[in-house]
C-alpha positions in Angstrom: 20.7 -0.4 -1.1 17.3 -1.0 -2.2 16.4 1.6 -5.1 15.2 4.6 -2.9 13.2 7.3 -4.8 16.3 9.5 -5.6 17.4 6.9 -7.6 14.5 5.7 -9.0 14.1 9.4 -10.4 17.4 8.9 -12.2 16.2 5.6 -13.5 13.3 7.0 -14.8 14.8 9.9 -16.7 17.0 7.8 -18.2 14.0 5.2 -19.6 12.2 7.8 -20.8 14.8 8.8 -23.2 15.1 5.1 -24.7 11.1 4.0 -24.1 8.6 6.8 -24.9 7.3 6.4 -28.3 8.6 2.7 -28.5 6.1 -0.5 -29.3 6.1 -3.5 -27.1 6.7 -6.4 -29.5 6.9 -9.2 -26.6 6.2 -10.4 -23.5 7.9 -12.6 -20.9 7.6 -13.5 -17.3 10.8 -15.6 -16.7 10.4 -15.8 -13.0 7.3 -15.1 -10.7 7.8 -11.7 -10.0 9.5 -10.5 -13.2 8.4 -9.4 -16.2 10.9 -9.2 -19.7 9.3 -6.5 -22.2 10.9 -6.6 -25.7 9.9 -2.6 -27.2 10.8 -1.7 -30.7 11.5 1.9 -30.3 12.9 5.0 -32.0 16.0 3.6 -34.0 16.9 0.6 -31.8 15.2 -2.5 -30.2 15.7 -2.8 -26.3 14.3 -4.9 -23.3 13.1 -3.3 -20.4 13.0 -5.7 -17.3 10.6 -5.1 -14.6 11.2 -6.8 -11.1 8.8 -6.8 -8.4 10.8 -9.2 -6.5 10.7 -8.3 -2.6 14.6 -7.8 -2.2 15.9 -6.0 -5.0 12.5 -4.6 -6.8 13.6 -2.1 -10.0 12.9 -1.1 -13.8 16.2 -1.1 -16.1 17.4 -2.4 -19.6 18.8 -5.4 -19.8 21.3 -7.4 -22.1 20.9 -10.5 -20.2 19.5 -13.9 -21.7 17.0 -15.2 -19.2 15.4 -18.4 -19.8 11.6 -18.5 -20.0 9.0 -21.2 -18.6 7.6 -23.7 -21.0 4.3 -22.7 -20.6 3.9 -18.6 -19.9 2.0 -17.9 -16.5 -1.3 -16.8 -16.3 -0.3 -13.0 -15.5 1.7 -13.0 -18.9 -0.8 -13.9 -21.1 -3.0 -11.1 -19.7 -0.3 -8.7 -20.2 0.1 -9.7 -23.7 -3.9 -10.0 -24.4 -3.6 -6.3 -23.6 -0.4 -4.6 -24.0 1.0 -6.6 -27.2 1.4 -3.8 -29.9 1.1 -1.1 -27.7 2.4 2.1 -27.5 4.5 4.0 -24.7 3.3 7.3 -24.2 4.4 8.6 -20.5 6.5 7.1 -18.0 5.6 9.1 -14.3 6.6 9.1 -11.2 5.0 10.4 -7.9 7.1 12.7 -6.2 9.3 10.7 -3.5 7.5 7.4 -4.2 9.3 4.7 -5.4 6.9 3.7 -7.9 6.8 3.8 -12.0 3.5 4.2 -13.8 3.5 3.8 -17.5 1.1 4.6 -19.7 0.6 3.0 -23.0 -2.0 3.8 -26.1 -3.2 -0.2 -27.3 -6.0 -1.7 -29.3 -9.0 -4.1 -27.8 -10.8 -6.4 -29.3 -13.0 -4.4 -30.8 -10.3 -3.1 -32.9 -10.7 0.5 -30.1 -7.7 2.5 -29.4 -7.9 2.6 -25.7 -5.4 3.0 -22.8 -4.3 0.7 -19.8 -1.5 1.8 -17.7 1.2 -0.7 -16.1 2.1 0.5 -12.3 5.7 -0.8 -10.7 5.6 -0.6 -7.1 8.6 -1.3 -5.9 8.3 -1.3 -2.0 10.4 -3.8 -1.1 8.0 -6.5 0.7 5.3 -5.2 -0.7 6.1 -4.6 -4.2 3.6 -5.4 -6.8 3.2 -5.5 -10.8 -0.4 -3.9 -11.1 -2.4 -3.4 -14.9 -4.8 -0.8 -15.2 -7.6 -0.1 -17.5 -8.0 3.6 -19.1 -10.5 4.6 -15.9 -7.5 3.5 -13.4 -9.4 0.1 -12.9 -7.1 -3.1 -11.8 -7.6 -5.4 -14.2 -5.3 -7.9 -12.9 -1.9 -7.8 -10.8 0.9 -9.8 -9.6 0.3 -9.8 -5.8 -3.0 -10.1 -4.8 -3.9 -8.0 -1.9 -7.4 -8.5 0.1 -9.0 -6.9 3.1 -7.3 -9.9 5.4 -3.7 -9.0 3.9 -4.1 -5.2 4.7 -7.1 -2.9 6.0 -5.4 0.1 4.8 -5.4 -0.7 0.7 -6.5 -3.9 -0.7 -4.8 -4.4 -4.5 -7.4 -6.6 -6.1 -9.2 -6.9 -9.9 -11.9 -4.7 -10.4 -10.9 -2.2 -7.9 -10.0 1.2 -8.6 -6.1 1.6 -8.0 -5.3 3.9 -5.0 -1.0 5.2 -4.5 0.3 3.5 -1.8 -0.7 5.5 1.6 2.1 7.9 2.3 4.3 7.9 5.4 3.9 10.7 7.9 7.2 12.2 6.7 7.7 15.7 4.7 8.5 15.5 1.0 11.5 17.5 0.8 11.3 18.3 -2.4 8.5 20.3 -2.0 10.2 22.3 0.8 12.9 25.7 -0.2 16.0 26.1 2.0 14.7 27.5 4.9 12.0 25.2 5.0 14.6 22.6 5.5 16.5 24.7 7.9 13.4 24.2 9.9 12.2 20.7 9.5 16.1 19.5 10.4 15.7 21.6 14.1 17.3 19.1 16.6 16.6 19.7 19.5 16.5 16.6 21.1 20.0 15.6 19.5 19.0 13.2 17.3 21.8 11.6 15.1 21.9 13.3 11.8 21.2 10.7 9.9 18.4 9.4 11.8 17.1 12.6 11.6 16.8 12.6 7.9 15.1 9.2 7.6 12.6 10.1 10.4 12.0 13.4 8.7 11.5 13.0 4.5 10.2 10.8 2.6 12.7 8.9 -0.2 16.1 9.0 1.1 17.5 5.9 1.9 19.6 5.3 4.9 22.9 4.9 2.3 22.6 8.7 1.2 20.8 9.6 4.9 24.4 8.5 6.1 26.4 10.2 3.4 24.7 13.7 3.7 25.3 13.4 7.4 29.2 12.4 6.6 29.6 15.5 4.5 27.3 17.9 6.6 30.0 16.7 9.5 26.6 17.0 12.0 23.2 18.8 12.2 21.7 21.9 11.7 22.6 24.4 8.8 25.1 22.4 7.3 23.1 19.5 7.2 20.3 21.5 5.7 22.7 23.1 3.3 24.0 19.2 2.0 20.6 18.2 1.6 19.5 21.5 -0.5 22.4 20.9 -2.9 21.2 17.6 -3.4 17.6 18.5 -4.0 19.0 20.8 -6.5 20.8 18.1 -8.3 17.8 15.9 -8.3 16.0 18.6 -10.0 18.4 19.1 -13.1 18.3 15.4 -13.5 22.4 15.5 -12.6 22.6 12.1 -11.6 25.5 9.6 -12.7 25.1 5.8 -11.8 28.2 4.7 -9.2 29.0 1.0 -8.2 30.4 0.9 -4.7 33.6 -1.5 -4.5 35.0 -3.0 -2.0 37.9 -5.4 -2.2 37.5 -5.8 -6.0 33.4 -6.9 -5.1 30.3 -4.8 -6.1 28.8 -4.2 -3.1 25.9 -1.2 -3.6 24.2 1.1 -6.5 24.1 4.6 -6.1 23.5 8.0 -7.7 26.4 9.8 -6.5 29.9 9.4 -5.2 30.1 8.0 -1.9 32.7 9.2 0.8 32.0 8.3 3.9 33.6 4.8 3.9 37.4 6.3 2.9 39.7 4.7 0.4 38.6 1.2 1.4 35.1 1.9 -1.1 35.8 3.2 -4.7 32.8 4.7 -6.0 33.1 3.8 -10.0 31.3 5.7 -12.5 29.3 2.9 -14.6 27.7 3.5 -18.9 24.1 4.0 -17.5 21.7 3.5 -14.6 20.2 0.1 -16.3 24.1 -1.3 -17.3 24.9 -0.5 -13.6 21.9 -2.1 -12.2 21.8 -5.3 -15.2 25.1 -6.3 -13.8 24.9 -5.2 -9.9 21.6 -7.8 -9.4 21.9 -10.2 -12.1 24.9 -12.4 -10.6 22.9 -12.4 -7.1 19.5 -13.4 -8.1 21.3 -15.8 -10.5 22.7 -17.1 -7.1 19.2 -16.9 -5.6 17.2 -18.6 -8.1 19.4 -21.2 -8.3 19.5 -22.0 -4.8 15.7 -21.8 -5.1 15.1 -24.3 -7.8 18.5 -26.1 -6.9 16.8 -26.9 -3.3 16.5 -30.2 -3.4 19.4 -31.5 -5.0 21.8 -29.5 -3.1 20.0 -31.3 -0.3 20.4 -34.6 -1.8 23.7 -34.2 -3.0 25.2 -33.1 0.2 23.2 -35.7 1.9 25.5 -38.0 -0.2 28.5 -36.7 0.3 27.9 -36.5 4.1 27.0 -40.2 3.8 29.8 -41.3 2.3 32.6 -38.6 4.5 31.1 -40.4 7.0 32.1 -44.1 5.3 35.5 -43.0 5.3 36.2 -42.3 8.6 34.7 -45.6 9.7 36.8 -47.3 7.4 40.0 -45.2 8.6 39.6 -46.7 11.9 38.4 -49.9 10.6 42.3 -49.8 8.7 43.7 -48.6 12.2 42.7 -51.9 14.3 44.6 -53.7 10.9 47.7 -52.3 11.9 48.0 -55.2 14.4 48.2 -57.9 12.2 51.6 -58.4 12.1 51.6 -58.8 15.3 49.1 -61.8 15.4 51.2 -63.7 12.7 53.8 -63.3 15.7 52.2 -64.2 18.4 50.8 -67.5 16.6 54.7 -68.3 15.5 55.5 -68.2 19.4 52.9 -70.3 20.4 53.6 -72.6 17.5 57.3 -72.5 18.7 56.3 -73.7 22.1 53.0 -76.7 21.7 55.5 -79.0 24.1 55.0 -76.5 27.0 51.1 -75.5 26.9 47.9 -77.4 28.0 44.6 -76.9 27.4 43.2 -75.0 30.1 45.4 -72.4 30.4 44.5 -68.8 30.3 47.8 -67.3 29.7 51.2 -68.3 28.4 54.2 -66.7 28.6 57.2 -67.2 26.4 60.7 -65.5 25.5 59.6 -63.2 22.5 62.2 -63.6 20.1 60.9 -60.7 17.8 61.8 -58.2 20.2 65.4 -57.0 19.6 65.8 -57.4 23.7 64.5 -61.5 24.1 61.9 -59.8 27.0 59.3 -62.5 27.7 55.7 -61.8 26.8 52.1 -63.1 28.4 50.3 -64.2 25.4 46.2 -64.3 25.9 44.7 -67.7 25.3 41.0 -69.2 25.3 41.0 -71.8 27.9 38.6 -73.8 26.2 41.0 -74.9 23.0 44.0 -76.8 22.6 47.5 -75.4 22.0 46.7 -75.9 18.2 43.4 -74.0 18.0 44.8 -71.6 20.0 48.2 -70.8 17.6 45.8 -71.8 14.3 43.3 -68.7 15.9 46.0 -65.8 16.2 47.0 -66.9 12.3 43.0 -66.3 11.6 43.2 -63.3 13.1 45.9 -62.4 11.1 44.4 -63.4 7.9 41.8 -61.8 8.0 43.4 -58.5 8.8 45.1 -58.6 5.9 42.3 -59.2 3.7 40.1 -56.8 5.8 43.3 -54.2 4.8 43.1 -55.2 0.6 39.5 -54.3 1.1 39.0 -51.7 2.4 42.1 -50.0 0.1 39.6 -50.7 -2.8 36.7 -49.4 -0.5 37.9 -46.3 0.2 40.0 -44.9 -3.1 36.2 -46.1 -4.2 34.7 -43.5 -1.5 37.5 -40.6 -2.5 36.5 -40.8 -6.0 32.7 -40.9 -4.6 33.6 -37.9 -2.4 35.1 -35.8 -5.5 32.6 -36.8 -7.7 30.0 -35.8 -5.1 31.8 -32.1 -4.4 32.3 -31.4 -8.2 27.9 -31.6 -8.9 27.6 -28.9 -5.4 30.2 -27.1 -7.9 28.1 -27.5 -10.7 24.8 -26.4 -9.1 26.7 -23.5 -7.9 27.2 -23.1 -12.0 24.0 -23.4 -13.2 22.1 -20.3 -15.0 18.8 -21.8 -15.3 16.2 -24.6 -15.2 18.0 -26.4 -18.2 21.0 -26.7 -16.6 19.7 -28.0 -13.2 17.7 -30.6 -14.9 20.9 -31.8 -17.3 22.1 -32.3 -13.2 19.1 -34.0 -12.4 19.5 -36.0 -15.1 23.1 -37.0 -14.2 22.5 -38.2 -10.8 19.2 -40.3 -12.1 21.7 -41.9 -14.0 24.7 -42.7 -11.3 21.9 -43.6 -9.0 21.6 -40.8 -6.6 18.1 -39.8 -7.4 15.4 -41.8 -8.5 14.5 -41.6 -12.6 11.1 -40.1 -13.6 8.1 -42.4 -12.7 6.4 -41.3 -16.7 7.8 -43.3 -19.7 7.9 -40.0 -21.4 10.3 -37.7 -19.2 12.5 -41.3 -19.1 13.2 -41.1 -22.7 13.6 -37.4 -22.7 17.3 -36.3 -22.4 18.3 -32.9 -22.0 21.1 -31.4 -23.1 22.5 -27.9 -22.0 25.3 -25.5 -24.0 28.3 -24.8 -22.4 29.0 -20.8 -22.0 30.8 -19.2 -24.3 33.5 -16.8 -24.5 35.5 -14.9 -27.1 39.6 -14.0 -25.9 40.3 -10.6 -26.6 42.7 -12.5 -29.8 38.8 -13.5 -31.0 39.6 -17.1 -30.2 36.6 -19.3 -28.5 36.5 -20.4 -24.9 33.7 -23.1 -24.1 33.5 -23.4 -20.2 31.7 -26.8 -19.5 28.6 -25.5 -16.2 28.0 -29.8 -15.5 29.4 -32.8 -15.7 27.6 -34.1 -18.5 28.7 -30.5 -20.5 32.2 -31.3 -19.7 32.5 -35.0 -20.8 30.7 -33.8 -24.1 33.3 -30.9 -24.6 36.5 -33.1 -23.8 35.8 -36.2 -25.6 33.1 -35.7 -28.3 33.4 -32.1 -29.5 37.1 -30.7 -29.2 39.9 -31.5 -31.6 42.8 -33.2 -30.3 44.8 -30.4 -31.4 42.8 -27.8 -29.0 43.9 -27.0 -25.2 42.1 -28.8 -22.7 42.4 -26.7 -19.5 41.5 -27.1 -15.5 42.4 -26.5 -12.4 45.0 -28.5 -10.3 43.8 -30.9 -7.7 40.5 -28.1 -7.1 36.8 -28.8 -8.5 36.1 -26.8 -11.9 34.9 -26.7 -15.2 36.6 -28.1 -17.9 37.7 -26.0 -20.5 38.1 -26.0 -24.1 40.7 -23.2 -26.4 39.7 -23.7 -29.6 42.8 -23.1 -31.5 41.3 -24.1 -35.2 44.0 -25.4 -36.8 46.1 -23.0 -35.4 47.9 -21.7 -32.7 47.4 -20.1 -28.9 49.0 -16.7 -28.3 50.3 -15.7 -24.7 46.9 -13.5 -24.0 44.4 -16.0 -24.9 46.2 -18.5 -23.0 46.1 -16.5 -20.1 42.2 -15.5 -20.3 41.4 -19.3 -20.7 43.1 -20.4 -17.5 41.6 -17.2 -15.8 38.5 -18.6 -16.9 39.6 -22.2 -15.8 39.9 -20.7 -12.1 36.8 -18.3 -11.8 34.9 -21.3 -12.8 36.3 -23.4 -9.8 36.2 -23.7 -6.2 39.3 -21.3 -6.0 37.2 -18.3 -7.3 38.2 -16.3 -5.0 42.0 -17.2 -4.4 44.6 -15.6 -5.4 47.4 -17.2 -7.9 45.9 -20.0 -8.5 47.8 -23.2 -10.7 45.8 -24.5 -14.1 46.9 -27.4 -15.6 46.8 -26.8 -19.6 47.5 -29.6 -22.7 46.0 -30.5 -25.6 42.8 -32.7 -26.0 44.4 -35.5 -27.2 46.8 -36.4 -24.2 42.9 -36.2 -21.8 41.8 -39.8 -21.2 38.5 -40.8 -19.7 38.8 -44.0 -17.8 36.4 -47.0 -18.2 33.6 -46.9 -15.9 34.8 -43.5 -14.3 32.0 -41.2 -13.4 30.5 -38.3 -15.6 33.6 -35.6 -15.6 35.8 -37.7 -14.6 39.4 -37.8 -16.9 43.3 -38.4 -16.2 45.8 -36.6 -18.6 49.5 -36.4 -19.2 52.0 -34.4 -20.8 50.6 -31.3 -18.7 51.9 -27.5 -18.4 50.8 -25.6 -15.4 50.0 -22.0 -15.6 49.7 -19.8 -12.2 46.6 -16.9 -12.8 44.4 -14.7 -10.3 40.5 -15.4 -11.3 39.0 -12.3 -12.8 35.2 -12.1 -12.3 35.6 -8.9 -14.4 37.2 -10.7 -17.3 34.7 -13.1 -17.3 31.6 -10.8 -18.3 34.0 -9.0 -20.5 34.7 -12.0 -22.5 31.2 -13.7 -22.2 29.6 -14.0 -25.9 25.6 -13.3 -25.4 
């Protein structure tokens, strides 16, 4: 669910207790509509991460590593022309609004102490990053909202900043028990959860439903759910739950959830901003990858399309071959029998004496050549089946590599955390010939290289996981030891994998966690047992001229593992 204002109170109670008093040290904006604020506060450094983006708009702390432009936007360096050094002195909220207004004591550049304010809106389509000056003046904000984009409220700089206009619904909060009693009267039958979200402001329908679930209907015991939860909201008892369902996160919320049955576990989390850090992070990972990833998920698959559709020519193409045999035979029985044809003839039958029976057989002829041409044409035929058949075997295990090669980069995009790693793609496929190299001199010459992620096994040995092609050939052949285990899955796209055994050896558990690792980061994700082949470096081979990623090995063991997506953040080294 989208953070309602229930939730958003929780938040908020819990970022006051880690932000007030603390000094902003640095500034980021590592997409468009987020901003990364590094605050220095009472005993411990954290990062508050602020995300106007339409479909998951919130405020938490974060542990995450994001990676930031090369050059800061234009909203950034505002923010940090006027909120760099500057102190946190209230974080509000207005009641049932799903909007955070901090307040913050800085300097100007007069050397002043004055105060600007930074409002999150988070309104879902319509959520905005706004800056204030101490008079409640915009001085600049994310989204800019004019008199075209809205008649209601226009967001723009120089204005003076207005709450968002309320909906024609009660705030409950403001209401005592029988004042709920009343506002919940149904007399026109109304489902019970409808009833809520036509009636108060800042439920969402996820707890709308779940008060109606517990209530078991309308009226007074509807009323009386609602009251109790109004009561909790009050005495800031919240605790952050993760919804699960079939071992995925599927929703955030601040209380246990019951109305889905057994099938949902509602699992207590650390905090509201650990619960929230990992609920969004893996799916706007997904989404800004797909975003910048846009055009070479389009070119890639345009390729592999291409050449699918190659091979299946060429299958049939290796069909009509099947026949040759068949014109070496029918030359051999025209050959057989020169004394009994004439030119002219159209047809020729003779006793076939490859057929286990003797039956005769009409054998086609061009009436326009001799007996000769005719015989010396079926052994052309022939012929060049056969070497039609030679080629296109080397044509097509040429298109199968291709075709993996081509299916293992859509893996890899599906791998990639961040700008880096898409262009180290981008830079692969300039240089197999899939995408045309930069037009400047400059960005020719310039390679880019990305890390591999890391991981520590719960024996403290490393794990590098290879997220390209170009990471994997580099981790197989150039970094790892001979002596360290090389692991992948069998006959399925993945990452190549590196235990770094250091001289040493690799106990049972950390062997386990790196194939684990070798199947989450493969196309069998989300199978069930599946078999990773396992040996050290020194038995992996890259072929000559094979493409980026590309090895053979020997000497294998195969281990049989589930993919754990859990184990995998677990283990991940920041």
């Amino acid at each position: 669910m989208p953070l309602d204002a229930l939730c958003l109170t929780a938040v908020a109670g819990e970022l006051r207790r880690s932000l007030l008093g603390g000094k902003i040290d640095k500034i980021y904006q590592p997409a468009r509509e987020e901003l990364l604020l590094c605050i220095r506060g009472r005993g411990e450094n954290v990062r508050l991460l602020l995300s106007a983006n339409p479909g998951h708009p919130r405020a938490h702390l974060t542990t995450r590593n994001r990676e930031n432009p090369d050059t800061p936007p234009m909203f950034c360096m505002l923010l940090r022309k006027h909120l760099l050094g500057g102190r946190i002195l209230e974080l509000k909220q207005p009641p049932m609004e799903r909007l955070l207004d901090f307040r913050l004591e800085t300097i100007d550049e007069l050397g002043d102490r004055v105060e600007r304010r930074l409002v999150l809106e988070a309104l879902g389509r319509n959520s905005n990053l706004i800056l204030l000056d101490g008079e409640g003046r915009i001085i600049d904000c994310l989204r800019r909202v004019d008199g075209d984009m809205s008649r209601q409220r226009q967001v723009l700089p120089g204005l003076f900043y207005r709450l968002p206009p309320a909906p024609d619904k009660l705030d409950p909060m403001a209401l005592d028990g029988e004042g709920l009693r009343r506002a919940l009267d149904n007399p026109t039958g109304r489902e019970a959860d409808k009833l809520l979200l036509d009636t108060f402001n800042g439920l969402s329908p996820l707890i709308a439903r779940e008060l109606a679930f517990r209530a078991g209907g309308d009226g007074e015991p509807l009323a009386r759910e609602l009251e109790k939860l109004l009561d909790a909201v009050r005495r800031e008892d919240f605790a952050p739950y993760l919804l699960v369902r079939e071992g995925k996160g599927t929703d955030v919320t601040f209380l246990p959830i019951l109305q889905y049955g057994p099938q949902t576990e509602s699992r207590r989390q650390e905090s509201f901003s650990q619960l929230l850090d990992g609920f969004y992070e893996e799916r706007e990972q997904m989404e800004r990858v797909r975003q910048r990833g846009q055009d070479l998920v389009k070119s890639v698959t345009s390729a592999r399309d291409r050449t699918a559709r190659k091979l299946a020519n060429q299958e049939k193409e290796l069909e009509a071959t099947e026949t040759r045999e068949r014109q070496r035979e029918l030359g051999d029985l025209l050959t057989s029998n020169l004394h009994a044809m004439q030119k002219g003839m159209s047809t020729f039958r003779a006793v076939d004496y490859y057929d286990p029976e003797g039956k005769q057989t009409d054998i086609p002829l061009d009436p326009l050549l001799t007996p000769q041409q005719n015989a010396a044409k079926y052994y052309r035929a022939y012929n060049k089946a056969k070497t039609a058949r030679q080629m296109l075997a080397l044509q097509m295990e040429k298109g199968r590599r291709e075709l993996e090669y081509l299916n293992s980069v859509l893996e890899n995009i599906s791998l990639a955390e961040g700008e880096r790693d898409l262009q180290e793609i981008r830079q692969e496929l300039a240089e197999t010939g899939y995408l045309r190299r930069p037009g400047k001199a400059k960005d020719r010459g310039r390679k880019v290289s990305g890390k591999p992620m890391e991981f520590r096994s719960s024996a403290g040995l490393r794990i590098s996981v290879g997220k390209n092609n170009s990471q994997n050939d580099r981790l197989t052949t150039k970094q790892a030891y001979k002596s360290d285990l090389w692991l992948h899955t069998q006959k399925i796209h993945g990452s190549h994998v590196i235990l770094w055994l250091e001289g040493g050896g690799a106990d049972a558990r950390s062997l386990t966690e790196a194939a684990q690792l070798a199947a989450y980061f493969s196309q069998a994700r989300d199978g069930k047992k599946v078999p990773v082949d396992y040996t050290p470096v020194k038995y992996v081979k890259k072929p000559a001229g094979a493409r980026p990623g590309m090895v053979v090995y020997s000497t294998y063991q195969t281990a049989v593992v589930d993919p754990d997506p859990e184990l995998a953040k677990r283990l991940r080294v920041k």
